[in-house]
N, CA, C and O of each residue as an XYZ file, in Angstrom:
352
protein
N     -82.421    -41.574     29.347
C     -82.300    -43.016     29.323
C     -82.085    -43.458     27.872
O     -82.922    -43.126     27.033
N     -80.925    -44.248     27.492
C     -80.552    -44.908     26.429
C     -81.818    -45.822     25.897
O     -82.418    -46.593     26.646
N     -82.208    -45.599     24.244
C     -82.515    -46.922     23.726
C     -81.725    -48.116     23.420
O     -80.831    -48.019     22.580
N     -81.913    -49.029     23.899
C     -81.563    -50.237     23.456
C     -82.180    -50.999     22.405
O     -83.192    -51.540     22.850
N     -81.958    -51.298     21.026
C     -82.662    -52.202     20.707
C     -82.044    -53.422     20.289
O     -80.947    -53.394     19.730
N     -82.651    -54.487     20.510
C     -82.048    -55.791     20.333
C     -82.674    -56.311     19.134
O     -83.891    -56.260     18.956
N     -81.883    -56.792     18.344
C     -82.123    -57.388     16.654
C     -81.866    -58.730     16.809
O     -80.762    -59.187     17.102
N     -83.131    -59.540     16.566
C     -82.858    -61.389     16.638
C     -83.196    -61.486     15.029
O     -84.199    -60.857     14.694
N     -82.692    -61.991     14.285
C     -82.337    -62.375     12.769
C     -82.487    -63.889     12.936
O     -81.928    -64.682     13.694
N     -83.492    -64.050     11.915
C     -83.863    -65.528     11.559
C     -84.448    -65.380     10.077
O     -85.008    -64.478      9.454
N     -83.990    -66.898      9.768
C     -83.953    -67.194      8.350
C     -85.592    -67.619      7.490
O     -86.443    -68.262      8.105
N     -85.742    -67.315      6.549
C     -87.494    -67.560      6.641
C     -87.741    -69.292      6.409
O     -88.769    -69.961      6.510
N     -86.110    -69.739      6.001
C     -86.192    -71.083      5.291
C     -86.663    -71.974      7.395
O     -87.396    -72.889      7.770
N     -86.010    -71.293      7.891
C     -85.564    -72.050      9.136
C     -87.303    -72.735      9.769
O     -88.338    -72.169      9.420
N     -87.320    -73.817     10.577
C     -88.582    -74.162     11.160
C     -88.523    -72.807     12.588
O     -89.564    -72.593     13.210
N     -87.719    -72.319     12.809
C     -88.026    -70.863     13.838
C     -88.938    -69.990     13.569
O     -89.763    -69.390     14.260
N     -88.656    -70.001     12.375
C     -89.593    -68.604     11.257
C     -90.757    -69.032     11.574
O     -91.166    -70.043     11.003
N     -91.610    -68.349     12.595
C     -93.130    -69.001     12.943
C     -93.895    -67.577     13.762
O     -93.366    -66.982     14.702
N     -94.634    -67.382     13.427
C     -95.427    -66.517     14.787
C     -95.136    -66.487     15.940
O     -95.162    -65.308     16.294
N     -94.740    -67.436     17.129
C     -94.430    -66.745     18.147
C     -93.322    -66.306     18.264
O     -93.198    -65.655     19.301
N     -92.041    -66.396     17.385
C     -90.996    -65.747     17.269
C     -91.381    -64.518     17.174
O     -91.056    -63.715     18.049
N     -92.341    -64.045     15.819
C     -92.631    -62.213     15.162
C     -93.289    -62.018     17.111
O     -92.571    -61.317     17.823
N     -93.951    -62.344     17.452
C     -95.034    -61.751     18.486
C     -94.589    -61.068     19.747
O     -95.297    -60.348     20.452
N     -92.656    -61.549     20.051
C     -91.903    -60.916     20.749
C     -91.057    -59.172     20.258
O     -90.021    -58.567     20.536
N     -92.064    -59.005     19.555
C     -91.796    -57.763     18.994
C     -92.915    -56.767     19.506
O     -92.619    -55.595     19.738
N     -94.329    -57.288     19.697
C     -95.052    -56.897     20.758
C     -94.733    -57.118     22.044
O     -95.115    -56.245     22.824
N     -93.830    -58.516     22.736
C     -94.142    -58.160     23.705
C     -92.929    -57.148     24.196
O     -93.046    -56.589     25.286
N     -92.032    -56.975     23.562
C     -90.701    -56.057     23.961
C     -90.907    -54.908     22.746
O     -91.005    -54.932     21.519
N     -90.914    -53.910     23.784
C     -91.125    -52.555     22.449
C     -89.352    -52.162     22.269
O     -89.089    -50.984     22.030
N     -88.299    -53.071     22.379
C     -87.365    -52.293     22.127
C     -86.608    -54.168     20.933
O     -85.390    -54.347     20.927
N     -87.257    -54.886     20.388
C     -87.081    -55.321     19.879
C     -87.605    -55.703     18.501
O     -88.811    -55.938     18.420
N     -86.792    -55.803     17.320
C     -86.760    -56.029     15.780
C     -86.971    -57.180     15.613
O     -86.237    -57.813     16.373
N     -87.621    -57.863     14.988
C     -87.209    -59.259     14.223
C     -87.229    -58.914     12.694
O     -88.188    -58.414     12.105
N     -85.663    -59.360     11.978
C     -85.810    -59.592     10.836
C     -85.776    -60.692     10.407
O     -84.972    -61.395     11.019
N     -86.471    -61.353      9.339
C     -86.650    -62.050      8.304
C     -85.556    -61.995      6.962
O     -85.582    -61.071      6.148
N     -84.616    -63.124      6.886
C     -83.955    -62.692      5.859
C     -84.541    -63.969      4.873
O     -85.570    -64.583      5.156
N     -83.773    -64.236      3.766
C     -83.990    -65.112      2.991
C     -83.038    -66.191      2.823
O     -83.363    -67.168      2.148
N     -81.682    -66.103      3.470
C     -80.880    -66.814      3.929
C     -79.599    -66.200      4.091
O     -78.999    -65.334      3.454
N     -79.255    -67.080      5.424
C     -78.076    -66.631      6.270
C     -76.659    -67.212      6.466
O     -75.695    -66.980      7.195
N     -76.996    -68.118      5.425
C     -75.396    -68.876      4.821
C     -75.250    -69.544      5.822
O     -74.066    -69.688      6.125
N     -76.282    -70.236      6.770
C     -76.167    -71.222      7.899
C     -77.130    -72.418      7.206
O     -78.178    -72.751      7.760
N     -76.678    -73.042      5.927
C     -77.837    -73.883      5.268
C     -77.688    -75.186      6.618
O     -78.781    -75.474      7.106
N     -76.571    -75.883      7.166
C     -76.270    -76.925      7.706
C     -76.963    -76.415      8.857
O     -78.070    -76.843      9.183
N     -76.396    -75.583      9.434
C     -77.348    -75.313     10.726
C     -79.000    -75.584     11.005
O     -79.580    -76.286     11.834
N     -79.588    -74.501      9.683
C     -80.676    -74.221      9.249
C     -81.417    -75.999      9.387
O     -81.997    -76.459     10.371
N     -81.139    -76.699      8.053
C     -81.461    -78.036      8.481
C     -81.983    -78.748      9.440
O     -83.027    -79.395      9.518
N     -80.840    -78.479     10.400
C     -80.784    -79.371     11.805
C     -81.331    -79.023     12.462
O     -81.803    -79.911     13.172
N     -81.841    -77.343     12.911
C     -82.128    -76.955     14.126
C     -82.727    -76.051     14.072
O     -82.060    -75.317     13.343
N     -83.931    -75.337     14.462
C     -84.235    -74.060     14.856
C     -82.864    -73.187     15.743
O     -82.166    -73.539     16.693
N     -82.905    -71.789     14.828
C     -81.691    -71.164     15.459
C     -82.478    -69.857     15.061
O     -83.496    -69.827     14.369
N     -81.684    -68.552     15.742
C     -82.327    -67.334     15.704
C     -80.482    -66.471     16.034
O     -79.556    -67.153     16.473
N     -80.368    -65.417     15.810
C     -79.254    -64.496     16.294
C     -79.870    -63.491     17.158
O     -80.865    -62.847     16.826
N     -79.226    -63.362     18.331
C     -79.986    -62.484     18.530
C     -78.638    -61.365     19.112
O     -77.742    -61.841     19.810
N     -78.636    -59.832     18.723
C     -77.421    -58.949     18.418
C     -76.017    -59.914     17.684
O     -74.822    -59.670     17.849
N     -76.460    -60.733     17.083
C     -74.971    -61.289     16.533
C     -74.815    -62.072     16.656
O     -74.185    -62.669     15.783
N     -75.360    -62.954     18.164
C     -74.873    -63.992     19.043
C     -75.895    -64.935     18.783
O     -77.021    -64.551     19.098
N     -75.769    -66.516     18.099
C     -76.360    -67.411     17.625
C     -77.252    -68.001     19.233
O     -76.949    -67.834     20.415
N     -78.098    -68.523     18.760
C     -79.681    -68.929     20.047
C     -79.872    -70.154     18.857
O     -80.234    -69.960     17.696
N     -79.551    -71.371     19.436
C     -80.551    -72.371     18.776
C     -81.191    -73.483     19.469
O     -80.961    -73.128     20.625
N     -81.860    -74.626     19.581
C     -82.366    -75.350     20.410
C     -82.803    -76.168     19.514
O     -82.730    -76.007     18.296
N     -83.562    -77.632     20.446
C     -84.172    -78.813     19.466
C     -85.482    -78.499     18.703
O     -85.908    -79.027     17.675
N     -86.061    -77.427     19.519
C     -87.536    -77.262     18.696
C     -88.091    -75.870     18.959
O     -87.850    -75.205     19.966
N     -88.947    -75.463     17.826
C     -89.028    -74.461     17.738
C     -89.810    -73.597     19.100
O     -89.404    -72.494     19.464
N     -90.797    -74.197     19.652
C     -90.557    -73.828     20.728
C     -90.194    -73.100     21.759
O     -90.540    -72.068     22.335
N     -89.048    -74.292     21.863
C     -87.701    -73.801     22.798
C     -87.103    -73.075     22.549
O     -86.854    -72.406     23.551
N     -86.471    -72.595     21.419
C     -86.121    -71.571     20.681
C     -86.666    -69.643     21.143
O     -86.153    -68.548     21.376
N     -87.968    -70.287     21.041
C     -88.629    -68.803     21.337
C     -88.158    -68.652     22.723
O     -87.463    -67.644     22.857
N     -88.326    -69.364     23.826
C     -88.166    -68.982     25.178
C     -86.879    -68.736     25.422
O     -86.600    -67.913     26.294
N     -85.640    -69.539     24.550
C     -84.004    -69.341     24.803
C     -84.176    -68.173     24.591
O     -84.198    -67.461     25.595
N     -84.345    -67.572     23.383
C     -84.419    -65.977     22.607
C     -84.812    -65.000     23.730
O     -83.988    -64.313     24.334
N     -86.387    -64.990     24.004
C     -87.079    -64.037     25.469
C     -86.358    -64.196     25.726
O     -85.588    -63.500     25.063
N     -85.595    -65.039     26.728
C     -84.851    -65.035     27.848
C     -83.292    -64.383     27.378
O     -83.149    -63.217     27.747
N     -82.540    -64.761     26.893
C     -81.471    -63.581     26.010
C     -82.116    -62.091     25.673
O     -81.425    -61.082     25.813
N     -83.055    -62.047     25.362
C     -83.485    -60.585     25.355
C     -83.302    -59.776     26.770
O     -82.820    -58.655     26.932
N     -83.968    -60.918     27.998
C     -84.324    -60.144     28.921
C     -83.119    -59.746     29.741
O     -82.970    -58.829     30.549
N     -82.118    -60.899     29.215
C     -80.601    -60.659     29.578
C     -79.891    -59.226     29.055
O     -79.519    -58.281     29.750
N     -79.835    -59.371     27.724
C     -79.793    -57.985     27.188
C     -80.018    -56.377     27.568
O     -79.218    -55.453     27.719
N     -81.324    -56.454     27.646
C     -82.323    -55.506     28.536
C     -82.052    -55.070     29.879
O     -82.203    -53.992     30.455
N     -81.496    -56.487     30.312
C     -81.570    -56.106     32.235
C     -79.496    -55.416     32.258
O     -79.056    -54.449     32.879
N     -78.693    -56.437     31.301
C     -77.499    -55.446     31.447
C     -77.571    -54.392     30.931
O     -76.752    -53.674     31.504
N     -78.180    -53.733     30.008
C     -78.084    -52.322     29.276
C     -78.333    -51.372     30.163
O     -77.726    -50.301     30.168
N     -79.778    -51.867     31.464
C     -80.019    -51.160     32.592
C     -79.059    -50.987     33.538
O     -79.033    -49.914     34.140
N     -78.305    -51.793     33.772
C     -77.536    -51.887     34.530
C     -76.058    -51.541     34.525
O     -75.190    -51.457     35.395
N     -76.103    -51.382     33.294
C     -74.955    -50.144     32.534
C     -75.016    -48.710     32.539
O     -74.075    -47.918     32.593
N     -76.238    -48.484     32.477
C     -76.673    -46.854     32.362
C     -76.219    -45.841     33.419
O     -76.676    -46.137     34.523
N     -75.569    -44.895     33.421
C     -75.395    -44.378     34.663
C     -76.393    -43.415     35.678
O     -77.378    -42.714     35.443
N     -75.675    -43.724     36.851
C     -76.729    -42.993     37.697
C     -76.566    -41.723     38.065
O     -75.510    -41.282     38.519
N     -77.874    -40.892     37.845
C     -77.556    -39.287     37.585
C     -77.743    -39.011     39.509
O     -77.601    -37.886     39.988
């Protein structure tokens, strides 16, 4: 069985950058969160809690919401990678 791991990248400036974002790293053992110091999304950053998650931008009105868009893209992630894998 393939590892998958899924990388959500958030900025430390961003209001996302919070604990229950890091804590989905416990609850999914096949997920990273990095912390950068900025992601050349200053306008974004501003306006909105946002997160990447494999590449693909996740943002919402509050931080929050944010975390649950993210889980839920993870679990998307997760459930096609399974569903890709072939059957022996």
């Amino acid at each position: 069985m393939p590892f998958n791991l899924v990388l959500v990248e958030v900025c430390d400036a961003n209001q996302a950058c919070r604990p229950e974002l890091f804590s989905l790293e416990s609850q999914f053992s096949s997920v990273d969160i990095m912390e950068t110091n900025c992601m050349s999304e200053c306008d974004l950053c501003a306006h909105s809690p946002y997160a990447f998650v494999n590449g693909e931008l996740v943002e919402a009105e509050h931080p929050d919401t944010l975390v649950e868009k993210v889980k839920f893209r993870i679990r998307e992630i997760l459930e096609d990678s399974e569903d890709s894998e072939p059957s022996l």
